[in-house]
N, C-alpha and C positions, 0 to 999 in steps of 0.2 A: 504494500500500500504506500502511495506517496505521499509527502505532506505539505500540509499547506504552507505557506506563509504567512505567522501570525498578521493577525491585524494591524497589532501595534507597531511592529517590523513596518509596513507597508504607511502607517502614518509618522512615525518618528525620524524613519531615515530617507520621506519624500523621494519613493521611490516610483510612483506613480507621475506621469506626465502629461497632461491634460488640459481642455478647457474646463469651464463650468457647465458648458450648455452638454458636456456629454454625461455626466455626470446625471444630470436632469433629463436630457433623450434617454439613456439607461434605466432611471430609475421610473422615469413612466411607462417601459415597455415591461420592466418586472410588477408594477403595479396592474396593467394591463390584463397581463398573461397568470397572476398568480391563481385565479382559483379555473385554468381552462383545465378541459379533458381532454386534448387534444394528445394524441399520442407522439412518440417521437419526433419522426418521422414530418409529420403534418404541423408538429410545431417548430421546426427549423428551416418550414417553408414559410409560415405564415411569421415570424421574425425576420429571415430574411426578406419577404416583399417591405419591411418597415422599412429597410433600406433603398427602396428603387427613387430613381434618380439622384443619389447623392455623387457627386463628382465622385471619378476615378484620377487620383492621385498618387504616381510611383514615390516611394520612398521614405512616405510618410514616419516609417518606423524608425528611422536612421535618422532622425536630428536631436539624438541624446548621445550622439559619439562626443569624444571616450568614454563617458561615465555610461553606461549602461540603467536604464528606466524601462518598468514599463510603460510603454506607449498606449493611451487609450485616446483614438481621435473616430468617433463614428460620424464625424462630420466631409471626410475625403479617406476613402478606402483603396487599395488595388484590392486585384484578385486572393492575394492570399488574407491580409486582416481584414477584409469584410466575410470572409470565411470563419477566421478564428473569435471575430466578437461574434459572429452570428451564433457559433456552438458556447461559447463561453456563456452565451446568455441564455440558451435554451438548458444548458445545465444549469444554471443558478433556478432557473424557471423549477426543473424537474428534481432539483433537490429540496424545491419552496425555502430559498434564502431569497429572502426578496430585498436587497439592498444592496448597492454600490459598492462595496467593500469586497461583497461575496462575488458577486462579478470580476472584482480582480484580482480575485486570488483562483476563481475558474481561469482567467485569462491567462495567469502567470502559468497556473497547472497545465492550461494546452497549449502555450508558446514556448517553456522553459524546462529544459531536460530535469526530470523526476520534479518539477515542479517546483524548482527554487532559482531565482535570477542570482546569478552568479558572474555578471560579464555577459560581454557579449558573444562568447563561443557558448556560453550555455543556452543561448537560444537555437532552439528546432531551426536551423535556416533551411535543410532540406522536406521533403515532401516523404520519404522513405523513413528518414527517420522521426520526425512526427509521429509518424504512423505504429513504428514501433514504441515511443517512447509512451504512447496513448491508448498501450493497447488492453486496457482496462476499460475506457469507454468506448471503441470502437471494433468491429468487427469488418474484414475485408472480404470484399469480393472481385473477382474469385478469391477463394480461400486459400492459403499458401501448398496445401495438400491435395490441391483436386486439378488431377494432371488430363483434365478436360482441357483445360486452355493451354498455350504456348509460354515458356518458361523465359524468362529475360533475365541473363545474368548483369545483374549491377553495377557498376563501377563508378562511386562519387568522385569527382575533381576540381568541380568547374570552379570552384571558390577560390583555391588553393594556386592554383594557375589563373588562375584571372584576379589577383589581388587588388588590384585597379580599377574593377568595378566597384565596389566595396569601400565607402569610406573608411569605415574602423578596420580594415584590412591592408589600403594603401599606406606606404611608407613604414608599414609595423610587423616585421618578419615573427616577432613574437607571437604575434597573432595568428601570422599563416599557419606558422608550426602547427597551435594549438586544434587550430582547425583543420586540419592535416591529418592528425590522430585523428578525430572524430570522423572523418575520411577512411580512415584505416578499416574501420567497423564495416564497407560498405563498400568491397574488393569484391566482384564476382557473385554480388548477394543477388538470392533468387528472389523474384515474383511472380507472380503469375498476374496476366490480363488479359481483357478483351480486344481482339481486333477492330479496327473499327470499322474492317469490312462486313465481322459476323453481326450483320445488325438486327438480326432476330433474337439473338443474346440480349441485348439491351432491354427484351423486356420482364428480363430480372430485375431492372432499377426500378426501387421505389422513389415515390417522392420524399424531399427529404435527404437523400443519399446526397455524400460530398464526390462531386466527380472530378478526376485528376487527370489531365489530358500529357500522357506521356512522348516525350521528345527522344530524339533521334541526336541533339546535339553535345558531344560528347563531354560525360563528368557530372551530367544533369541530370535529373529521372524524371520533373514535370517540367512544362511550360506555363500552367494555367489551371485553374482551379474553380470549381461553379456548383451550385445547388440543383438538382433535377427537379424538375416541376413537369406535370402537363397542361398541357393549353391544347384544345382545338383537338381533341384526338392523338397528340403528338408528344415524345417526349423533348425536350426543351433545357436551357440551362439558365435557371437564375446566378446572372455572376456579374462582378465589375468589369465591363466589357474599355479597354484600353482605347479600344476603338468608336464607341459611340462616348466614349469620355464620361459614362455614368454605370449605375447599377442597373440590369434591364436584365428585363426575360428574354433572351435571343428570340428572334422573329425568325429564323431556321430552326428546322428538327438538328437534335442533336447528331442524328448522322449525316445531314448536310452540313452543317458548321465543321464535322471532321473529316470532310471529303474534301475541304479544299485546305486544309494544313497539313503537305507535303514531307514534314518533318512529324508527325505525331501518327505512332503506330497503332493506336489504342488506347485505353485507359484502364485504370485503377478507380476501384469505388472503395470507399467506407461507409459506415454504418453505425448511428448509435445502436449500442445494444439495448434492448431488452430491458432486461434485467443491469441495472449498476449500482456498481460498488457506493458505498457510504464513505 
């Protein structure tokens, strides 16, 4: 089991980096949502539509270099933290903590390895390892054991050799190292996914599921990250689209939006589970 980060921890050493107004978005969506019935699944769609239209904003997460914060801005999202407040807040929902504090210490738990900020190589920056480090509330599909699908051996790098993208990375070999090691974990590691030609498979995804659109570019495992929803008979990706510059439901099926990205062989889904841990 992992642990949280106390309260007090999170107010005394202003670890938190924020406006006002999210604090208040936050806490009127756990007011909102505290006494719904709404199952998983159906409530990490209907949290993520609270997000549609807010700018899509790369980077956001990186303006606490070098001190390391967590970032809470649900006011300009990219594809990956409009994802992780979206679940950070449907588990505060589902574990009825209904207040802002709890929210950030769900956030901390799914952005920061075993759930303690530690720097900035303690954050999840990959999509693999997320996955693992989380995998008390999440369940994958395909499942790492079910040799139905096509097996893709791993290989992380792209941080490590591209230091340069990366502010708290550029000019700080210390840092590469550290993140090197955490690389190391993630040589040749398997998964398993969907093609994104089998498109009758896809109608495994529920709504609700975090979808992971797997690249081809080498040292990387995602590109891009989105919520499954249906609309119109179809299935569809609620995500921070780069390109319409906000948060949207794609107005393509989800296997047209991956029929023309030449680089992404498929995807990876997760799953809140069921049943979670306390």
């Amino acid at each position: 089991m992992k642990c949280f980060i106390p309260l007090l921890l999170l107010l005394w050493t202003s670890v938190v980096f924020a406006e006002p107004t999210d604090s208040v978005f936050v806490e009127q969506l756990l007011r909102k949502y505290a006494h719904t019935n709404e199952k998983a699944g159906a409530l990490v769609v209907s949290i993520g539509r609270e997000f549609l239209g807010r700018p899509y904003v790369g980077g956001t997460i990186e303006v606490n270099t070098p001190e390391e914060k967590l970032v809470v801005n649900t006011r300009e999202v990219d594809c990956t933290t409009f994802i992780d407040q979206v679940l950070a807040l449907t588990l505060t929902v589902l574990h009825e903590e209904m207040d802002y504090a709890s929210f950030c210490r769900w956030l901390t738990q799914l952005r920061y390895r075993g759930g303690v900020l530690d720097g900035y190589v303690s954050r999840l920056h990959y999509f693999a390892d997320f996955v693992q480090d989380n995998s008390e509330w999440f369940e994958c599909l395909p499942s790492a054991d079910d040799d139905r699908y096509p097996l893709q051996m791993l290989t992380l790098s792209f941080m490590s050799t591209h230091p340069e993208s990366y502010p708290a990375l550029k000019g700080n070999p210390e840092a590469v190292s550290l993140i090197r090691e955490v690389e190391q974990h993630y040589i040749d590691y398997p998964i398993r996914y969907i093609p994104k030609e089998e498109v009758p498979l896809f109608a495994q995804l529920q709504e609700g599921d975090v979808v992971a659109l797997l690249t081809t570019v080498k040292g990387l495992d995602v590109s891009h990250l989105g919520i499954a929803v249906r609309e119109k008979g179809e299935l569809r990706l609620l995500h921070a689209s780069s390109v319409a510059g906000k948060v949207i439901v794609e107005p393509r099926s989800l296997s047209a939006m991956l029929s023309t990205r030449k680089s992404c062989p498929g995807i990876r889904v997760i799953r809140l589970k069921t049943k979670l841990s306390q």
